[in-house]
C-alpha positions in Angstrom: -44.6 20.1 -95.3 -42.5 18.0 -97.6 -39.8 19.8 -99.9 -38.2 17.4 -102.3 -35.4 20.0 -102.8 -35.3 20.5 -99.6 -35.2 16.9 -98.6 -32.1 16.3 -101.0 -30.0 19.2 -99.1 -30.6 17.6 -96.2 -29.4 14.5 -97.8 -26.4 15.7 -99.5 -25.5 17.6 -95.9 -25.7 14.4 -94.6 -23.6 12.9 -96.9 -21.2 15.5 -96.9 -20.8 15.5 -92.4 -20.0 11.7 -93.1 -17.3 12.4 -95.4 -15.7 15.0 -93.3 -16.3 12.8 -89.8 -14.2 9.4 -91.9 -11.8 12.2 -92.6 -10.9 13.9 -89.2 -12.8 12.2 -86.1 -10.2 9.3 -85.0 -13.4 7.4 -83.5 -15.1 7.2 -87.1 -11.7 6.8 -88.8 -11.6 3.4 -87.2 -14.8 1.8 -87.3 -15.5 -1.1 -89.8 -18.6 -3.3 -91.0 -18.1 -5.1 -87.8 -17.9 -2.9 -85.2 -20.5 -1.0 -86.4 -23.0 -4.3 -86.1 -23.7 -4.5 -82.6 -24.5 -0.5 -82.6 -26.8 -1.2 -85.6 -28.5 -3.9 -83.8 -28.9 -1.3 -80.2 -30.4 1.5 -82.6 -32.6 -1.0 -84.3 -34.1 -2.6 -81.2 -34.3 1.6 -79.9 -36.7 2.8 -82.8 -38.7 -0.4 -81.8 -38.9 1.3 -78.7 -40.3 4.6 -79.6 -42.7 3.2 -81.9 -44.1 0.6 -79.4 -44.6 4.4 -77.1 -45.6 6.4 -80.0 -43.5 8.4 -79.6 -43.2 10.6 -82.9 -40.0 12.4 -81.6 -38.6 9.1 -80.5 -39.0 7.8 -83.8 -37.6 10.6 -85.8 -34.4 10.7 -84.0 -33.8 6.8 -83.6 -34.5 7.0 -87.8 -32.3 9.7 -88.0 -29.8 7.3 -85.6 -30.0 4.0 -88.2 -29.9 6.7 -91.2 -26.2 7.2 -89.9 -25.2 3.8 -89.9 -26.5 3.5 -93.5 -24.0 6.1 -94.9 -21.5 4.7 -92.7 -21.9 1.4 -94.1 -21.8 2.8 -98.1 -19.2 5.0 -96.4 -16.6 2.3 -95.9 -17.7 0.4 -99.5 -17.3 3.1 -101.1 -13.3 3.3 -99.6 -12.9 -0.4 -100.6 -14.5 0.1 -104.3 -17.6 -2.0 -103.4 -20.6 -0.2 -103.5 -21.2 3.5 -102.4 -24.0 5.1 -101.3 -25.7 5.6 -104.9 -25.4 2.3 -105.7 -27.3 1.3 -102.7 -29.7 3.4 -103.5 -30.1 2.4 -107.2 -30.3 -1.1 -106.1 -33.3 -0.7 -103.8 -34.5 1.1 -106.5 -34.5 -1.3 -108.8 -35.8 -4.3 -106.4 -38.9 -2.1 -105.6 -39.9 -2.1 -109.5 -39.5 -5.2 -110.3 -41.3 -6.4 -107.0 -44.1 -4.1 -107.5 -45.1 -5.5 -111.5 -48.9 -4.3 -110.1 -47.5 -0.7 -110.3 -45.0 -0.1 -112.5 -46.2 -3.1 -114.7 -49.6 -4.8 -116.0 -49.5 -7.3 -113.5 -53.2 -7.6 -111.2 -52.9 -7.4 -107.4 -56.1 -6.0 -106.1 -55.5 -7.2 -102.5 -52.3 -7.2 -100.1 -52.2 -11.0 -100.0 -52.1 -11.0 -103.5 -48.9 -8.5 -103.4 -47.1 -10.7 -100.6 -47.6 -13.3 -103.1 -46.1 -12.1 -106.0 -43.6 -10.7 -104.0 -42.3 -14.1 -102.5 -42.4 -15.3 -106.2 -40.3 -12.4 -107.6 -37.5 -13.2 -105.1 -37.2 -16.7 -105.9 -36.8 -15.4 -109.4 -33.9 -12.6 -108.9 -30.8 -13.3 -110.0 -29.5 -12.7 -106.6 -32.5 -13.8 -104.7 -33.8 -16.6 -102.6 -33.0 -19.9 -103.8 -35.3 -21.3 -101.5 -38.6 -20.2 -100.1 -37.3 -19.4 -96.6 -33.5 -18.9 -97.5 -34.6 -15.2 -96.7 -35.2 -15.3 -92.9 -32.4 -14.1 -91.1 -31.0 -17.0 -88.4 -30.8 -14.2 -86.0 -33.6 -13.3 -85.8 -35.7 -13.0 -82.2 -37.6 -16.7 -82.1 -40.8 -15.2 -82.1 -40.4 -13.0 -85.1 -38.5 -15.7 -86.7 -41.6 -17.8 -86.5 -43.9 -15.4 -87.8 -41.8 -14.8 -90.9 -41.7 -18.2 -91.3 -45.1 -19.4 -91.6 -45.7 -16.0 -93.5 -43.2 -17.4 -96.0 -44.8 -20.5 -96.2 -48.5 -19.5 -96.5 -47.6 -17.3 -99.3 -46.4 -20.1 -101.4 -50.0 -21.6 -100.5 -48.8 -24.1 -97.7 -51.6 -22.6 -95.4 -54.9 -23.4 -93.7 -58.0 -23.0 -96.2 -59.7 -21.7 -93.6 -58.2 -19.7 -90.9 -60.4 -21.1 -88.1 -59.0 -24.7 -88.5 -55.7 -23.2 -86.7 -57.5 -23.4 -83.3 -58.0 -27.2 -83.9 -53.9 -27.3 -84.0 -53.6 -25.3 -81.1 -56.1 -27.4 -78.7 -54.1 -30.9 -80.1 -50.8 -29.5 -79.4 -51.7 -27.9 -75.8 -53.0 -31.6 -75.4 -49.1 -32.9 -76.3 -48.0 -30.3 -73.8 -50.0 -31.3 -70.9 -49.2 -35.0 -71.8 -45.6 -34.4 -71.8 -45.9 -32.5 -68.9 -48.2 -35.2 -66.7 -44.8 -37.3 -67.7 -42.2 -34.9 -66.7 -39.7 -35.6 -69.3 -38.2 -32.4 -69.7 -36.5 -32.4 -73.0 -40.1 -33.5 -74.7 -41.9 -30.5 -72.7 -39.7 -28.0 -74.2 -40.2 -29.9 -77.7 -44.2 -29.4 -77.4 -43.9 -26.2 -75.5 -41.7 -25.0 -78.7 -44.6 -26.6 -81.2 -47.4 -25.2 -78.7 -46.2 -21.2 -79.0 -45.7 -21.8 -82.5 -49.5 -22.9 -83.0 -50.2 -19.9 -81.4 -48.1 -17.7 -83.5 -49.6 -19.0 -86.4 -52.9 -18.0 -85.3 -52.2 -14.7 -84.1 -50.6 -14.5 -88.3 -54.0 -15.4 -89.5 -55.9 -13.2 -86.8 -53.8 -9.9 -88.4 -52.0 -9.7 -85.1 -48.7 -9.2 -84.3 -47.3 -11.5 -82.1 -44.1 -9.8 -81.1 -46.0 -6.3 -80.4 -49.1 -8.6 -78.9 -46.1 -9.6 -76.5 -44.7 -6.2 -75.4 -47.8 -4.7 -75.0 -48.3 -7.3 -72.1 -45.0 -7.3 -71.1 -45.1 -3.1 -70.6 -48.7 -3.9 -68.8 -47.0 -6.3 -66.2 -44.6 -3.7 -66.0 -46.9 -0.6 -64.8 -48.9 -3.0 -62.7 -45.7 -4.8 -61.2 -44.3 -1.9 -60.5 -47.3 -0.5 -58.8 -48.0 -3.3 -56.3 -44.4 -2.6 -55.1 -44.8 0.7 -54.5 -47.6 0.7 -52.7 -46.5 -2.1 -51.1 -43.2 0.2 -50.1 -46.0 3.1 -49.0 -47.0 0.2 -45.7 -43.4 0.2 -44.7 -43.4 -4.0 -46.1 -41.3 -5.3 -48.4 -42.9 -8.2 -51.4 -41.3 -10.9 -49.4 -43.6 -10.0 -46.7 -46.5 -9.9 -48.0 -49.2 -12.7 -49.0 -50.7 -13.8 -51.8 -53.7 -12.9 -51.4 -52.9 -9.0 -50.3 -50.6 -8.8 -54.1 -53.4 -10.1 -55.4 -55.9 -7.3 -53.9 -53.3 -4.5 -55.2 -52.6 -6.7 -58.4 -56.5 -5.7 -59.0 -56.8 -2.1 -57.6 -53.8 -1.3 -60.6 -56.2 -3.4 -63.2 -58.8 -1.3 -62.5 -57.0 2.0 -62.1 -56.5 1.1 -65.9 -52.6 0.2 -65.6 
């Protein structure tokens, strides 16, 4: 059960570990803002990982994993006078009430569209914020999450369909550029519609309430378990896939689909 006091030992132990570590472990005397990003990109992409499984003990230790590189990070401001762990959290603080006028103000938001909303408006207001609607998406950002963000962005400044439904109209015209581009084998154009294609479909999955990126891995984790199941048993007749036809991976492909892999 949750113990606020409790919780703010743990904290302050936290905190306490990281000091001594800067102090006296050679390793985490010498790390910096950049070599810590790549680690803090792993980690990231790790908790991912555990949630995708559902894995609750996953999750708490690849939390308790980026936790660390937050106090490492306010670690090394604080040793150049920049910012230290308070004022990191003080700032968050502070953006949380003034992006949440619905609770800690008498602004109406009855709905979570109407939050994402506001929110996209407060930013372009901060004095620090976005100067532009989608100044805020990272350029680094996996293409498929990069899209979604986007046209989130976008649709909560109102450029979005009135109706959700009229997205499927958008995806059957630009499948048709696709397979025109396609019947003419220029390459460069195929990859242009292919590009305009998956982002159609993005957009739909947005207005659906699906995730795209999870939509994704779930598929990709299916094709996993059933890929990997055709080559076993495939291995279990003493054959290799190379071997084999078709039609006989297709047979297995099935007995794994309805095994329920």
């Amino acid at each position: 059960m949750y113990n606020r006091e409790e919780t703010l030992a743990a904290f302050g132990r936290l905190l306490d570990i990281m000091d001594e570590l800067r102090a006296k472990c050679p390793w985490d005397r010498k790390q910096t803002n950049e070599s810590l990003r790549t680690n803090t990109i792993e980690e990231t992409y790790e908790l991912c990982d555990a949630i995708m499984r559902g894995d609750n003990m996953g999750i708490k230790k690849e939390l308790g994993d980026l936790l660390l590189h937050v106090v490492f990070y306010a670690k090394i401001g604080s040793e150049t006078g920049a910012f230290d762990i308070k004022d990191v959290c003080n700032a968050l603080c502070d953006k949380l009430i003034y992006r949440h006028p619905h609770v800690f103000g008498d602004v109406n938001a009855d709905t979570p569209r109407q939050v994402e909303q506001n929110w996209e408006q407060l930013k372009l207001k901060e004095k620090d914020g976005n100067r532009t609607v989608l100044e805020g998406v990272p350029a680094a950002l996996p293409s498929v999450v990069k899209a979604q963000r986007l046209q989130e962005k976008a649709g909560n400044v109102g450029f979005d369909w009135e109706h959700r439904e009229q997205v499927w109209d958008k995806v059957e015209e630009e499948l048709g550029e696709l397979r025109r581009e396609v019947k003419a084998a220029d390459g460069e154009k195929m990859e242009a519609e292919f590009g305009d294609f998956l982002f159609s479909i993005i957009n739909a999955a947005r207005l659906y309430k699906i995730n795209p990126d999870n939509a994704l891995e779930r598929t990709n984790q299916k094709f996993i378990r059933r890929f990997n199941y055709l080559e076993s048993q495939t291995l279990e007749k003493g054959r290799s896939l190379k071997e084999m036809s078709l039609a006989e991976m297709d047979s297995i492909w099935d007995e794994a689909k309805r095994k329920g892999l």
